[in-house]
C-alpha positions as CSV (number, residue, x, y, z in Angstrom):
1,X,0.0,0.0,0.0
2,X,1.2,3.1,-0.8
3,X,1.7,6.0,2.0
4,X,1.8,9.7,2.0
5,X,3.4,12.9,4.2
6,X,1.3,14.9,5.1
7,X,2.9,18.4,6.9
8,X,0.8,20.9,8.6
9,X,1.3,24.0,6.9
10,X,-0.6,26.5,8.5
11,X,-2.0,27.6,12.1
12,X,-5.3,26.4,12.9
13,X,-6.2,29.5,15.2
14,X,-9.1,31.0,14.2
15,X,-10.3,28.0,12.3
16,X,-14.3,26.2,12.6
17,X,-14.1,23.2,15.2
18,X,-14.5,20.6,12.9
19,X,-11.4,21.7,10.7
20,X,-9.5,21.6,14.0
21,X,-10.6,18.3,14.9
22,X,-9.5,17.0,11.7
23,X,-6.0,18.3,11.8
24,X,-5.9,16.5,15.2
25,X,-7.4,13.0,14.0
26,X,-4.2,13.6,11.5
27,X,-1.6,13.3,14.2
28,X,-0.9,16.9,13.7
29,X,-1.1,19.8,16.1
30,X,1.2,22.8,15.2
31,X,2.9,23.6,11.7
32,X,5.8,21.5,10.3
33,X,4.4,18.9,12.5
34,X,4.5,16.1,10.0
35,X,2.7,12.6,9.8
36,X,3.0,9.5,7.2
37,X,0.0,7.5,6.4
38,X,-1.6,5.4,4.3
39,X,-3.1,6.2,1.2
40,X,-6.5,5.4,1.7
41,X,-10.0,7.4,0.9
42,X,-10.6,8.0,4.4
43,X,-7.0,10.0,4.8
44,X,-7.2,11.7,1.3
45,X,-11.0,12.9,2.6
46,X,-9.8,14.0,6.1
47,X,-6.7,15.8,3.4
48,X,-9.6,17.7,1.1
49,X,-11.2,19.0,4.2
50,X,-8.0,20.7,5.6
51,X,-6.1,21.2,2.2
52,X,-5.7,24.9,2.6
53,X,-3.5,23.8,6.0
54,X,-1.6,21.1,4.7
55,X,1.5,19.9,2.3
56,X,1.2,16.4,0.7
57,X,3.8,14.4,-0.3
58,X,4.0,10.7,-1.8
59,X,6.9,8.7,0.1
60,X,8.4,5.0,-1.6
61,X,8.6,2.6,0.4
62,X,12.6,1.0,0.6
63,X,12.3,-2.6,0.7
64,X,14.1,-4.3,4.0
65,X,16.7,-6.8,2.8
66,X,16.4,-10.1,4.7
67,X,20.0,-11.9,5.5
68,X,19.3,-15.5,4.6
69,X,20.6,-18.1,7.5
């Protein structure tokens, strides 16, 4: 699954509850606070609500190497 970055951007002072709320259910809290999650269309729907607050960024995955015994 693929995962994203999400970095709060802006201040939510002086925002409506709910947008707050959502920036909390994010894992965020103050700007350049930043979060990775997956891509799913619950996050990319929290994302649209708060897009004027947020950065979003794709991330690749680096594949662990497994040592064979």
């Amino acid at each position: 699954m693929s995962k994203i970055k999400i970095t709060q951007t802006k201040s939510v002072i002086d925002r409506p509850k709910d947008q707050k709320l959502t920036i909390e259910a994010l894992g965020l809290g103050r700007p350049n606070w930043q979060k990775i999650h997956n891509d799913t269309p619950q996050i990319r729907g929290m994302i649209n609500k708060v897009r004027h607050l947020v950065k979003v960024e794709s991330v690749k995955l680096e594949k662990k190497k497994v040592k064979a015994s």
